[in-house]
N, C-alpha and C positions, 0 to 999 in steps of 0.2 A: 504494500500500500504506500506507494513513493511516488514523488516525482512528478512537480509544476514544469511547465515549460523553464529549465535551467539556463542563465545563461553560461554559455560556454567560457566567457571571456573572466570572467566577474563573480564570484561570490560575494553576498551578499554578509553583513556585520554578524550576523547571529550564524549565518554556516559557518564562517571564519571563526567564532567565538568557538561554536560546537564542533568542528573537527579539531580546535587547537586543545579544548579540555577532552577528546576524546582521548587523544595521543597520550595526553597523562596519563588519563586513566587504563588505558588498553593497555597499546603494547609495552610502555615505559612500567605500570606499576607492575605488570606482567613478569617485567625482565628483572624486576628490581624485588620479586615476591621470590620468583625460582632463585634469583641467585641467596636470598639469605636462605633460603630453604636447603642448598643446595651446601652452604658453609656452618650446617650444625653438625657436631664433634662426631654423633651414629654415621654419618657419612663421607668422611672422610676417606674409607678404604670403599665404599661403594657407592654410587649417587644413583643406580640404577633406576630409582620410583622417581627421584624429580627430574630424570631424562625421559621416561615415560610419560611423566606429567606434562611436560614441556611438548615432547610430540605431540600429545593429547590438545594442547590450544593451538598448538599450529594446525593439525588438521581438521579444528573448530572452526579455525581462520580462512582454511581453504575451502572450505562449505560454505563459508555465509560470501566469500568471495567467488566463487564458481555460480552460485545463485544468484549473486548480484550480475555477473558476466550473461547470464542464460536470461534473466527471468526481470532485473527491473526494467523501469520504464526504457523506452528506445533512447528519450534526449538525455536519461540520467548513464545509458551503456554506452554512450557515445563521446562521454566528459569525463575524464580520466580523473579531474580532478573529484569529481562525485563520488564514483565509484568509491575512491580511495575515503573521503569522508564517513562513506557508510560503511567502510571494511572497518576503520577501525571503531565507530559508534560501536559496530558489534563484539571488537574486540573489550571495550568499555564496557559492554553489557555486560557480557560474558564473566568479567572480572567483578565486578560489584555483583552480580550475583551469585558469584561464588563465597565472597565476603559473608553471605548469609547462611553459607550452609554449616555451620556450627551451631548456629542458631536451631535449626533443623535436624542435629545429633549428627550429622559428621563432620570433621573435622579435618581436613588434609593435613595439615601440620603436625596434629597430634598423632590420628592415628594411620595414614600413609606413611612419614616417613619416620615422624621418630619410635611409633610402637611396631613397625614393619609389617602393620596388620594385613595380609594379603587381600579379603576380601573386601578391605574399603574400595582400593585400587581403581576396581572395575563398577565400583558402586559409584564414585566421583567421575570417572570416566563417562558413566551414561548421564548422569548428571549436566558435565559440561555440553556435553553434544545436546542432552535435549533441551537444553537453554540456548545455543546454538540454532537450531531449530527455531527453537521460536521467536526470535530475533530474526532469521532468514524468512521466515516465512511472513511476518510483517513489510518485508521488500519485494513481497510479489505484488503488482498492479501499478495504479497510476494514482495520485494524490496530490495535494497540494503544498507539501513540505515533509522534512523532515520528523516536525511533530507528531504525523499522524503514524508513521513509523512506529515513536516513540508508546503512543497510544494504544496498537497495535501488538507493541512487541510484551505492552507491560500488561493487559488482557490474559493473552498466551501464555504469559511468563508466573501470572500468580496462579492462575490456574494448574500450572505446572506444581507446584509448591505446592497448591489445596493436595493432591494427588499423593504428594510425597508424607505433606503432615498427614493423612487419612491413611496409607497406607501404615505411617509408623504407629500409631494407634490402634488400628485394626488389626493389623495382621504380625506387628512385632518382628519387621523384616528388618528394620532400622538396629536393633539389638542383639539382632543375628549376626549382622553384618560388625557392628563396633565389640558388641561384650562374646558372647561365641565364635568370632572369627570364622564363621561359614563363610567359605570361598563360592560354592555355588551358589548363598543365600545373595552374595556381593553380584553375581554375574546375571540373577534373575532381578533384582532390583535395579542394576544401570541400566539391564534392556530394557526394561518397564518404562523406566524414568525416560529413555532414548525415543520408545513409541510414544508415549506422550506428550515428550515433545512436538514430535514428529504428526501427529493428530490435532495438536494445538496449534501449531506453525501454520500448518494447512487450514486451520479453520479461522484465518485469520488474513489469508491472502485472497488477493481481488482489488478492483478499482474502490476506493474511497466514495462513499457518495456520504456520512457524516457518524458520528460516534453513535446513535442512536441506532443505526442502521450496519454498524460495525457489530455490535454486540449480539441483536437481534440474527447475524448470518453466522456468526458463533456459536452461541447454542444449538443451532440450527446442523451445523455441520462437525460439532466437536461431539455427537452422541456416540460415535462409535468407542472413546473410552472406556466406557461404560462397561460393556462385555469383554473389554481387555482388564480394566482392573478389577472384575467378577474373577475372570478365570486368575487372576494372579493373587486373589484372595486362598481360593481356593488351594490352589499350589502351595500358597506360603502356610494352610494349615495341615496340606498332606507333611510337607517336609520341611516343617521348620524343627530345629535342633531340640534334642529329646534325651533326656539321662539315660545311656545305658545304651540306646542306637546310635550305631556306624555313621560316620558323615555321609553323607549326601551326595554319588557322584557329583563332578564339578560337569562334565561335558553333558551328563541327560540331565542332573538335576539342574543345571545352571543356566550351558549355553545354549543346550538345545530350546528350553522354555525363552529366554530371549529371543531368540531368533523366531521363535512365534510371534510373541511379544510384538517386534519391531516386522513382522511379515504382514500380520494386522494392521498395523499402524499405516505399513506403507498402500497397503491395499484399499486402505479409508481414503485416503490423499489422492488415487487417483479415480477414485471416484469423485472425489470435491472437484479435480481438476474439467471431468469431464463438461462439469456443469456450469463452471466460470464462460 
């Protein structure tokens, strides 16, 4: 949902304003987060999680920038300096929403890298992509600024969060993942979080005609959650960790349920797309 007739020559005070505090906040607090991360005393002989971590935003960054290449408006794919505006908004995104996920019970600092808990890993990994997601999927259509992006992305984006705090409450996948260290519990909950992004992203892209009518095409097109986190309810009461039972395979209990997860997801989206 992007993109006034831009001009190409000229940005305008307030894109100026908001590409120059995007930079901060993206990929500068980005580089300036991995590297203290990267110089705590546990990691000195290995940094292998915050090289993970770090591929893990870069290939956030090449998603919301391949989408913006593919999918926003034509005069915003035609203005390189645009483009570049919106890549890093999403990099900004990305990173402030990540800020919050302790608030949310995990923690990347604490328990990725300094308690080496394996299954937060891929539980923060889905995490970032499905806020990715929905930040890219606020840059599909035509609009009249960056605002409604903004409007767009933060729709998507709490909705995402509802998901996550609902699921930690209900189903105790959050506690699987930080206090049990289930690895497959970590790999069912990032794909969960990655489809709903990816559902939410989607149910939020299309031409701008006003907030009232943004919201209204949301509900409308974000139902397919619904029977994605039914069956991930269910999942997480067959096989959430249990005194006295065997972990969980990682690959059927974990990745195979993600990859449903996120096959769902994808399969919602191009039904939405059909009908834009």
């Amino acid at each position: 949902m992007l993109a006034r007739r831009y001009n190409p020559d000229h940005m305008s005070g307030d894109e100026m304003f908001v590409t120059a505090a995007s930079i901060l906040l993206g990929p500068i607090a980005w580089a300036w987060w991995l590297f203290r991360a990267a110089s705590i005393d546990g990691l000195r002989k290995s940094r292998a999680p915050v090289v993970v971590m770090g591929t893990v935003v870069g290939l956030a960054g090449l998603l919301i920038s391949a989408i913006l290449g593919a999918w926003a408006a034509v005069d915003v794919r035609d203005a390189p300096q645009y483009i570049f505006m919106y890549f890093v908004m999403g990099l900004a995104w990305i990173r402030l929403a990540a800020f919050c996920f302790p608030m949310a019970g995990l923690n990347p600092r604490d328990d990725v890298i300094e308690r080496r808990n394996a299954a937060a890993l891929p539980a923060w990994t889905g995490a970032i992509l499905g806020v990715a997601l929905c930040y890219a999927g606020g840059n599909i259509g035509n609009g009249p600024g960056w605002w409604v992006v903004v409007f767009a992305a933060t729709l998507a984006t709490a909705a995402l969060a509802a998901v996550w705090l609902a699921m930690g409450q209900w189903s105790g996948v959050v506690d699987a993942v930080v206090i049990d260290r289930d690895v497959a519990a970590g790999w069912r909950f990032g794909g969960l979080l990655t489809a709903c992004g990816c559902i939410f992203g989607g149910a939020v892209m299309g031409d701008w005609v006003s907030a009232q009518a943004t919201v209204i095409d949301f509900v409308a097109r974000a139902w397919p959650v619904l029977p994605v986190v039914t069956i991930a309810l269910m999942i997480e009461r067959i096989m959430r960790p249990r005194p006295g039972r065997p972990p969980t395979p990682v690959i059927d209990g974990g990745v195979v349920p993600a990859i449903v997860y996120v096959s769902m997801a994808a399969a919602s989206v191009a039904l939405v797309w059909t009908t834009l």
